[in-house]
N, C-alpha and C positions, 0 to 999 in steps of 0.2 A: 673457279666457279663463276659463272654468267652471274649478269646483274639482277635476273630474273630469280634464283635461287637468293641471292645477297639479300631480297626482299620479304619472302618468306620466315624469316627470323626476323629480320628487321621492322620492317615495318607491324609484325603484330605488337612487335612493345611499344612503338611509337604512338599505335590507333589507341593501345590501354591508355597511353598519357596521356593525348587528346580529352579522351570522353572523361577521365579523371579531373580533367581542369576546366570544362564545360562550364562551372557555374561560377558565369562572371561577371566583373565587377572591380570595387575596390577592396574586396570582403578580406583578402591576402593579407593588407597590410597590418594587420591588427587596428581595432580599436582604442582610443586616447579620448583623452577631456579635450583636446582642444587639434583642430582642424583647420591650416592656414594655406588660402591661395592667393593667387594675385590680386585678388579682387575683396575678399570677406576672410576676416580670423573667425572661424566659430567655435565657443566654448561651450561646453556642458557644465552647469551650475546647479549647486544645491543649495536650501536654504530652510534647517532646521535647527530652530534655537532653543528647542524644547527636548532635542533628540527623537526619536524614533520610533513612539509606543503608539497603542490604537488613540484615537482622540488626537494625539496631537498634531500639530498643520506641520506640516511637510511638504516641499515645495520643491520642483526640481524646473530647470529651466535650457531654454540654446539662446546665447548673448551672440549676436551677429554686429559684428563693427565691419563697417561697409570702408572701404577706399572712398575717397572726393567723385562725385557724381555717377558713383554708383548707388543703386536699392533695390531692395527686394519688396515682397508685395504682401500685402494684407489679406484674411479671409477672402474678402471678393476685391480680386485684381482689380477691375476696372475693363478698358478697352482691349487691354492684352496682360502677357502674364501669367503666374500660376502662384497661389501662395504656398508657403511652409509646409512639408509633411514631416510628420515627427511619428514613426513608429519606435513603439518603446517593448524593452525584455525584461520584464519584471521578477520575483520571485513570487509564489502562491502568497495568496493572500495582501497581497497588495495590489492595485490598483490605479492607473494615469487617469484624469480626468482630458478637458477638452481646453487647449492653450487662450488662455488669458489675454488676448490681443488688446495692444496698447491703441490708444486713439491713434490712427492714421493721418497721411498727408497726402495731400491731392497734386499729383507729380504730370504736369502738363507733357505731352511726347507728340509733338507737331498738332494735329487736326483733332489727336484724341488724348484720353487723358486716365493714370491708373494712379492707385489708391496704394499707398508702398511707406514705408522706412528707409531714410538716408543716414547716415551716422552713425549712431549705435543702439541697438536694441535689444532688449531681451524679450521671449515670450514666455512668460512662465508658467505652467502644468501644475495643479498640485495632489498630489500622491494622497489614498485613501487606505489608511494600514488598518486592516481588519487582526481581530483575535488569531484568526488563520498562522499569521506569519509567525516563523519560527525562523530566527538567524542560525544560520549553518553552525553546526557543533564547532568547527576550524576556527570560526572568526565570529564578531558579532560588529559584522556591516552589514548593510543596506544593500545589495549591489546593483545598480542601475544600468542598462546598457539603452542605446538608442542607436536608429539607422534614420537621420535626415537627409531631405532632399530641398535643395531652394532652387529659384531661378535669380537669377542675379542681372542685374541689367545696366546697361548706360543709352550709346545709342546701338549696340548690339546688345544682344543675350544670351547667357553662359547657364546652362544649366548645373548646378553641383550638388556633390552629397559627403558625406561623413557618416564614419561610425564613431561613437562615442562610448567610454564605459565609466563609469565614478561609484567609489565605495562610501556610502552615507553611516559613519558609526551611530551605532543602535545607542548606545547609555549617553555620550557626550552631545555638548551639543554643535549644532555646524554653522555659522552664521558669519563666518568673513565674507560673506556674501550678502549681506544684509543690507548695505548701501544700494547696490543693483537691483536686488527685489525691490526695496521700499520704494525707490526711483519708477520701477515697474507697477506695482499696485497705486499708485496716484498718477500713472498714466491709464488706468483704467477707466473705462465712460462710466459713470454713477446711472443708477437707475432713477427714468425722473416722478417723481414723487410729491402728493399732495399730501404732506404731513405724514399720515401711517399710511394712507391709500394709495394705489397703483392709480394712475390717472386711465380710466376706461370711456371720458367724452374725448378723448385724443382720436383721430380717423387720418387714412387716406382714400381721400374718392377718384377714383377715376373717372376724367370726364374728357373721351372723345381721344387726342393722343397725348395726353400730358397726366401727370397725378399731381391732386391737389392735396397737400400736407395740412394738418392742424393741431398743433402738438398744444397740450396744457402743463402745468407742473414745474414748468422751469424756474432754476433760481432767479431773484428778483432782479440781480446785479446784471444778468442777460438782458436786459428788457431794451429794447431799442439797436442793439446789438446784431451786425450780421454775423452771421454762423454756417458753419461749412457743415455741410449734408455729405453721411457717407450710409447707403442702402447694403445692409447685409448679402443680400439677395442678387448674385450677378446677372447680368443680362437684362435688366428691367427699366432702365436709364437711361436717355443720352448720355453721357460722364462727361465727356467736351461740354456739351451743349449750353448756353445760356440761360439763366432761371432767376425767376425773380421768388423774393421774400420780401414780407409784411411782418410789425406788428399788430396786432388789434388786442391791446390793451394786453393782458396777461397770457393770449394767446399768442403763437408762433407761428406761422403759417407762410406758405411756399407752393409756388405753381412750377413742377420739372418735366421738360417734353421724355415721352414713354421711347425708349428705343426701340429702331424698325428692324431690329433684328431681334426683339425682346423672345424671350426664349419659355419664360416663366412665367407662372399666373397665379400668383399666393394669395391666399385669404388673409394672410398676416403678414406685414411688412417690419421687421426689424431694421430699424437705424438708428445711426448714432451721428446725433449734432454735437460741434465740436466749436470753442472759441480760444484758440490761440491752441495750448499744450492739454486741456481742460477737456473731457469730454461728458455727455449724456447721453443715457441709450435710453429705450423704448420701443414697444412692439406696438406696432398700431395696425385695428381692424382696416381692411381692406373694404370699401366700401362703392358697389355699382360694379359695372359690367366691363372685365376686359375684353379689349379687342383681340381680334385671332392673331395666334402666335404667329411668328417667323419660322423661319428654318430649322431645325434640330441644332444645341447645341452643339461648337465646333467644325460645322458644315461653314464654309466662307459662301459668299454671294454667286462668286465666277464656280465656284463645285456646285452649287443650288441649281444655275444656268446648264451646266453641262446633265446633271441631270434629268432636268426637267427635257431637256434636247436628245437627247437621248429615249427617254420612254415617249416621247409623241412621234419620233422619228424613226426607230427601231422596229422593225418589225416581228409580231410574237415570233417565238421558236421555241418548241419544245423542251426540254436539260439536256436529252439525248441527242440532239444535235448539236446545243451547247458545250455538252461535253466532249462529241467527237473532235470539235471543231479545235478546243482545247489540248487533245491527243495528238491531232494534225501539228497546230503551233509548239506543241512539247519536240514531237519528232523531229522537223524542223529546225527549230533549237537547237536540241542536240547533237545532227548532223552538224552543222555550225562552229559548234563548238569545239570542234576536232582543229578550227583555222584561229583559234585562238591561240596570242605568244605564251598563255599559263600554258597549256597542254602541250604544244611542241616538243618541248624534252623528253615526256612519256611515251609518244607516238616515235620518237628519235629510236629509242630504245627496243619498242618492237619491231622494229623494222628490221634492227640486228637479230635479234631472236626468230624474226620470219626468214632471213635469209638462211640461218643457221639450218636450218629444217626444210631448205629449199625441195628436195626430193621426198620428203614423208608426207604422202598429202594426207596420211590419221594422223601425224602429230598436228598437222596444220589445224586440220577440224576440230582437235580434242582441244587445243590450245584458244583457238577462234572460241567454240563453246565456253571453256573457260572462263576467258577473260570478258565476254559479254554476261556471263552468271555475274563477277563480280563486280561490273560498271552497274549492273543493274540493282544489286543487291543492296550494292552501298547507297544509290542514292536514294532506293526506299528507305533503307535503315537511317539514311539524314535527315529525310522528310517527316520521315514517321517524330526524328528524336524532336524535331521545329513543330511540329503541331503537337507532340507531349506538353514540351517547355510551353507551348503559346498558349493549351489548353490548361495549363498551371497559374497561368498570368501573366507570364511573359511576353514582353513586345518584343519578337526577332522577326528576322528576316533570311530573304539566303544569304549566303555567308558570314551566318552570325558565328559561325564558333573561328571565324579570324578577327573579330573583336576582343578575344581574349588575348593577351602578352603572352599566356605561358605557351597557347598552339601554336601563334607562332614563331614564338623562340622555338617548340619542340619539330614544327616542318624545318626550318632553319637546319636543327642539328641531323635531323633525317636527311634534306637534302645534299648538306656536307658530306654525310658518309657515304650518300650515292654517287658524287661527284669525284671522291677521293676512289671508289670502287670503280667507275669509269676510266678515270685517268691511270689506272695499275699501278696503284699505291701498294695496293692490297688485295688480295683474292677471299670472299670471306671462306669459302671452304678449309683453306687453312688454319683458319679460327676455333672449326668444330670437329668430332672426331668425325673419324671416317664412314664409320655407321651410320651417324646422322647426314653426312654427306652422301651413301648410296643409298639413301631412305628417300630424298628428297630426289635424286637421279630416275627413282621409282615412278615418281609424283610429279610429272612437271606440270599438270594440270592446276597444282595445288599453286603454283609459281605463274600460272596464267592467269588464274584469279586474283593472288595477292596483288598483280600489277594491273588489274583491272581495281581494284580498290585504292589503289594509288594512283591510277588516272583522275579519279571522282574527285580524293583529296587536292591534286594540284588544280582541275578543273573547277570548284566550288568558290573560288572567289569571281570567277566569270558570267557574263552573264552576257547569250548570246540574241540576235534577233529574232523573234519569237518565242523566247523562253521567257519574257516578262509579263506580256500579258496571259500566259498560262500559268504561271505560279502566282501570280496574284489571282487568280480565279481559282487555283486552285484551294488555298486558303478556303472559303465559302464553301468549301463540296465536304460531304460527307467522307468519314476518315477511308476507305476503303476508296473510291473513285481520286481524292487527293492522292494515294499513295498510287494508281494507277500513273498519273499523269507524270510524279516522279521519276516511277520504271519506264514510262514511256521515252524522258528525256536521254536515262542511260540506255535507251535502246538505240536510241541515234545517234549518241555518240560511240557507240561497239561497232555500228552498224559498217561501216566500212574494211574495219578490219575482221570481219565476221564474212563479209562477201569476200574477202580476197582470201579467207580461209577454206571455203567451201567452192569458188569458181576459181578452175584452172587459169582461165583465160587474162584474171589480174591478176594470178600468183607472177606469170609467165613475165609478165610486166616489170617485175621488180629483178634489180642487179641480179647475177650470177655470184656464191661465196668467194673469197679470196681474201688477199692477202689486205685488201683496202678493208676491211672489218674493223683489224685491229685500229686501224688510224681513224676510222670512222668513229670509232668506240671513244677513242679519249676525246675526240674533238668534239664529241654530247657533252664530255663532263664541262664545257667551258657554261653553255647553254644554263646547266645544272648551277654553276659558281653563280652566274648572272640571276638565278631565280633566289639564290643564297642572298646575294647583296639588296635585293627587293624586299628581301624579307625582314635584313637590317635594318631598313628604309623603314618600313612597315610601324616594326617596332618602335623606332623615334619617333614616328606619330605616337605611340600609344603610351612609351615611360619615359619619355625626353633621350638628351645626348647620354644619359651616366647609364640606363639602358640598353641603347644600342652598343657603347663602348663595352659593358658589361658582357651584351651578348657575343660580341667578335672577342675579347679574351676566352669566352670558354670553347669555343670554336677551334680558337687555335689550338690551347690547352686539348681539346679533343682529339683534335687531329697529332697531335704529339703521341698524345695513347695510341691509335694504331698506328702509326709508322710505330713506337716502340714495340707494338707486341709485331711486325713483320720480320725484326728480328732472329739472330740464332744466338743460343751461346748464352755465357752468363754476361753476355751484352741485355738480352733482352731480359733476362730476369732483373738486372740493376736500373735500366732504364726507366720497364715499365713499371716497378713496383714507385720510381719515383716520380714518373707523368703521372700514373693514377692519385699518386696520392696529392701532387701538386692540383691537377685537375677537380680531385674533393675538396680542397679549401678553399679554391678560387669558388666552386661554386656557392660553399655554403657564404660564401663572401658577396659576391657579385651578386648572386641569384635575388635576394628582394629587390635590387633595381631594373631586374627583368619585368616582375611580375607585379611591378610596383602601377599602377596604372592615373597619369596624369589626371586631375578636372576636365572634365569633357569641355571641348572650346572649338570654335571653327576658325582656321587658318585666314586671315586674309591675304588676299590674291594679291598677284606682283602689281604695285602701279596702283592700289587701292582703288581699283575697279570693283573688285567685288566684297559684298557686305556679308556678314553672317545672318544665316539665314535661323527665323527664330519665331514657335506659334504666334498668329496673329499679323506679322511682319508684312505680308504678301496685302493684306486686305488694309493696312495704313495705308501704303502706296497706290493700290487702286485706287483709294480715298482722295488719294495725292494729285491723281491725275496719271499717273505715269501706267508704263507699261511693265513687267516682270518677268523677268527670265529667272528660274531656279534649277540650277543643276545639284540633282542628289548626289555624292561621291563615297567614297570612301581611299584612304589610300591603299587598305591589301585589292583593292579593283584593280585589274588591271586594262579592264578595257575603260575603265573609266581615266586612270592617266591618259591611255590612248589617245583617246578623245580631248583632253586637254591640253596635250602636245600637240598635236594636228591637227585641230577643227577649231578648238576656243580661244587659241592663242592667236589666231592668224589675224594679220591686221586687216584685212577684208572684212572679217565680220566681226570685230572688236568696233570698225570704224561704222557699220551698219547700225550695229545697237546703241555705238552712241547718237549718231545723227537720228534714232526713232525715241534717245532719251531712254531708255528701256534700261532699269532697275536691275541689277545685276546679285542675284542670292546666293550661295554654297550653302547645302545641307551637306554638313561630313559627318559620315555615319558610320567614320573608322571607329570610335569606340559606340558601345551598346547606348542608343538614344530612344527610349521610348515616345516622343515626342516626332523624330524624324519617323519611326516606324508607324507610328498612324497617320500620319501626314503621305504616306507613300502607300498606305493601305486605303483610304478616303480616294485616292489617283485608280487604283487596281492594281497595284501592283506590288511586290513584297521583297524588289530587292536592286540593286545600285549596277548600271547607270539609270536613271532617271532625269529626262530632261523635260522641262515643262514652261510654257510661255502662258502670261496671264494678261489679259488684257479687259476693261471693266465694261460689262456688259457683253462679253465673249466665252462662249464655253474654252477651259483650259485644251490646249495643244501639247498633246505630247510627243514627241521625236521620238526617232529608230534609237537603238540603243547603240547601232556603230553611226556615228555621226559622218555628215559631209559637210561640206563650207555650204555647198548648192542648197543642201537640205535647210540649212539654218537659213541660213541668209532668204528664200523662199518665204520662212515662216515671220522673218522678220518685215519684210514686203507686203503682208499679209495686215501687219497689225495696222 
């Protein structure tokens, strides 16, 4: 049986497994109390010394012990940064209130400055048990789950998360934790306070570009005393910047320059002044007229520039031409993408199938139709499932579903079995009865399609030239013109072998059938191994070494199964009943280190040339003086190794950007980073490579997505 048939069974269980492990993440590994990486142990803590019942304090908490010169950040980061998110799964009738944040530290990071915890911390949450709650009939726990996310920092930034779960018993009480709480509730800011009164002559006025503070109320033992200022409120601040304080007699008072990129304009200013480990809070009226805001939050200065350049420079144009224009660069694209090394193997493989049928120019057409229905169909149906997901709240991009471990361990064992069917291992027709084998003889249209939905799969981690600023426009378009621009992409990539199906004159073009087939045929499967070994690759980006080894054991083990079932005789009946079964234990063995998915982290590059690249990162540097180069990656890209191989490694333009000083960042967006995905959506664009030069007081430059030495080294001549 052709390899065209082999896929029609095959690959529909494969596409079922795909879209079944879609929602990704670390969610696989189960949830625990306690979550350890390189960088932070995070625990889930509870602390109820009363037990369980309505009224009483119940308190649940995430204790973060940082490694030496690493910390995480406070309600409002500061210059960069993201603090804590703590979503919690409660049972009815109970209730998370809003995390308890300890007085903070003011952690200097070059020119600016964020607002963070080094050492150890806990934040603690505490739980409001209404009448409502009823402990399950089974047990009489509490059951707690949580899903946090921190950013974690030194002089890079590591984004990470945990799941957590802990059982709080209802009658007894919980308090081996009691040390960590009480340690945490006297790290809380006191409210400042004139005897029983809330101090309301307390103000900040704004005058001109600074606020001027006046706090009353403070304990007496302050008095004379400096005190660190941390403003709830991000964006309203210099944080670096120098400020002066007074006292005037019982009052506290402070003059802080207003940040030029302030974002906010509250009537009410929450801060908390802090002396030593000791804190005070207070909300103070806002008083006089702010100046007009900056930029929209998360907009950097060099995106403000490029926009503002952009609408005085652009000339109007209608959507409908915007959109054509968009159809144009999909099409484009998509032709393109036929000369990409992912698609090669695919295109290998029709070519056998077209020779095969060299004299039936209706099979040729029916086949040509076919297989353009299913380039097209799929890559609506992946577009459509990224603007589902995106319109649910997810940050993806194109080739998000090879941010999952399990797709692609599951193309991995797909591609295996096509490469083993290549090489005549195995025939699958032998596999299936014979009916199902002249039912499929019936249908090869059906076998045309299926290998048109297996182009789109090996093609969807590419991304060719003009295919990026149309998928990030397309994003912004209404869901039926998005899905157009999709179909339009697998129209161009069909579009070649659709023309040689339908015009004589390039059928005539290609070999005459013979005897080189056969050797042509196995000589694809090596192409096929090579996209196997890629994907091994892939995966040690995503679950470490004990992953990848995990995955090539069951690879093997797989491939043991069909050599055993090609077998005759009570050979294959002893054989395979004992691969299959060897092949079941390895997996249930090996399999969590598949799908097991590391801390999201960026690689540094060979030679520590290159930094990780992290919100806020790009605009210190401008700060700095320097200039910035950021290359988006990922490693299932593979025009993005490409390009890393051949254009960023060369010492030509490695020696260029150093002689222009030029700050060198990796965004890798080999696993899922909601962070990198709106940083590449802010550019226009929705999917890797992405290359991007920053320079201060220059709208960003972004590069072809196939690079050249000339191209770069150009832009760098530029800065």
């Amino acid at each position: 049986m052709t390899v065209h048939r082999f896929f029609s069974r095959l690959f529909a269980s494969a596409l079922a497994t795909l879209v079944l492990a879609l929602p990704l993440g670390a969610a696989a590994q189960g949830a625990k109390s306690v979550v350890s990486t390189e960088r932070v142990r995070a625990e889930l803590m509870a602390h109820a010394p009363d037990g369980v019942d309505p009224g009483k304090k119940v308190w649940v908490g995430l204790q973060l012990a940082h490694q030496p010169e690493w910390h995480t950040y406070w309600r409002n980061s500061g210059d960069s940064g993201l603090p804590t998110q703590l979503e919690w799964t409660l049972p009815p009738g109970v209730t998370a209130g809003e995390i308890a944040w300890p007085v903070p530290k003011k952690i200097p990071v070059g020119n600016l400055a964020n607002y963070g915890y080094e050492g150890t911390v806990l934040l603690p949450v505490p739980l409001t048990i209404t009448p409502a709650f009823k402990p399950s009939v089974l047990g009489s726990d509490l059951d707690v789950k949580l899903k946090a996310q921190w950013l974690v920092c030194r002089k890079e930034c590591i984004p990470e998360e945990g799941e957590f779960a802990l059982k709080i018993p209802v009658k007894s009480s919980t308090a081996i934790n009691t040390k960590a709480f009480q340690a945490a509730f006297e790290a809380q800011p006191r409210p400042v306070l004139a005897g029983t009164q809330v101090i309301t002559e307390s103000n900040a006025r704004v005058d001109g570009d600074s606020i001027k503070l006046s706090v009353q109320g403070l304990p007496v033992e302050l008095r004379g005393k400096s005190l660190e200022f941390f403003p709830e409120t991000p964006e309203v601040i210099e944080t670096a910047a120098p400020w002066t304080q007074a006292w005037n007699g019982a009052t506290w008072t402070a003059s802080i320059p207003l940040s030029a990129q302030r974002s906010a304009s509250p009537n009410v200013l929450p801060v908390v002044l802090a002396s030593g480990t000791e804190g005070w809070r207070t909300e103070l009226k806002v008083v006089g007229q702010w100046p007009q805001v900056a930029a929209a939050a998360g907009m950097t200065p060099a995106l403000e520039v490029a926009l503002r350049a952009n609408t005085s420079s652009a000339p109007p144009s209608t959507p409908s031409l915007t959109l054509a224009a968009a159809l144009v660069g999909a099409l484009l694209g998509g032709l393109i993408l036929n000369l990409m090394p992912c698609v090669f193997p695919i295109l290998a493989i029709k070519i056998v199938g077209f020779t095969r049928h060299a004299e039936d120019r209706r099979a040729h057409r029916t086949a040509g139709l076919a297989y353009t229905a299913g380039v097209i169909v799929s890559f609506a149906a992946l577009g459509a499932l990224m603007l589902a997901l995106r319109a649910a709240g997810e940050q993806l991009g194109w080739g998000f579903q090879l941010q999952s471990p399990a797709v692609v361990a599951a193309l991995a064992a797909l591609f295996t079995l096509i490469a083993l069917n290549l090489a005549g291992l195995f025939e699958f027709g032998s596999f299936v009865p014979s009916s199902v084998a002249s039912l499929e003889a019936r249908h090869p249209a059906a076998n045309a399609f299926l290998s048109g939905v297996l182009a789109v799969a090996i093609a969807s981690p590419c991304t060719a030239p003009f295919m990026g600023a149309s998928l990030g426009f397309a994003i912004g378009l209404p869901a039926v013109e998005a899905l157009l621009v999709f179909a339009m992409i697998g129209l161009g990539m069909a579009l070649p072998y659709l023309a040689a199906s339908w015009v004589p004159a390039i059928a005539r073009l290609l070999p005459k059938p013979g005897a080189w087939m056969d050797t042509f045929r196995k000589l694809m499967a090596f192409p096929m191994f090579a996209t196997v070994a890629w994907l091994v690759w892939v995966l040690g980006q995503q679950s470490g070494i004990d992953g990848a080894a995990a995955l090539l054991v069951l690879l093997v083990a797989m491939s043991m199964v069909v050599w055993a079932l090609t077998l005759r005789g009570r050979a294959r009946s002893v054989i395979a009943v004992i691969s299959l079964a060897a092949f079941g234990l390895l997996a249930w063995a090996a399999g969590p280190n598949i799908t097991r998915a590391l801390p999201a982290q960026t690689a540094q590059a060979e030679g520590g040339a290159w930094q990780a690249w992290e919100p806020g990162r790009v605009d210190q540097l401008l700060a700095s003086g320097r200039p910035v180069f950021v290359d988006f990656t990922a490693a299932w890209c593979v025009t993005c190794q490409y390009n890393k191989k051949t254009t960023l490694s060369r010492d030509d333009v490695m020696g260029d950007l150093s002689a222009k000083n030029v700050a060198l960042l990796r965004a890798d967006w080999t696993r899922r980073d909601p962070a990198i995905t709106a940083a590449l959506g802010q550019l226009g664009r929705n999917g890797v490579p992405v290359y991007v030069f920053y320079a201060a007081g220059k709208a960003p430059v972004i590069l072809s997505e196939i690079l050249s030495a000339d191209e770069v080294r150009a832009a760098i001549a530029r800065l």
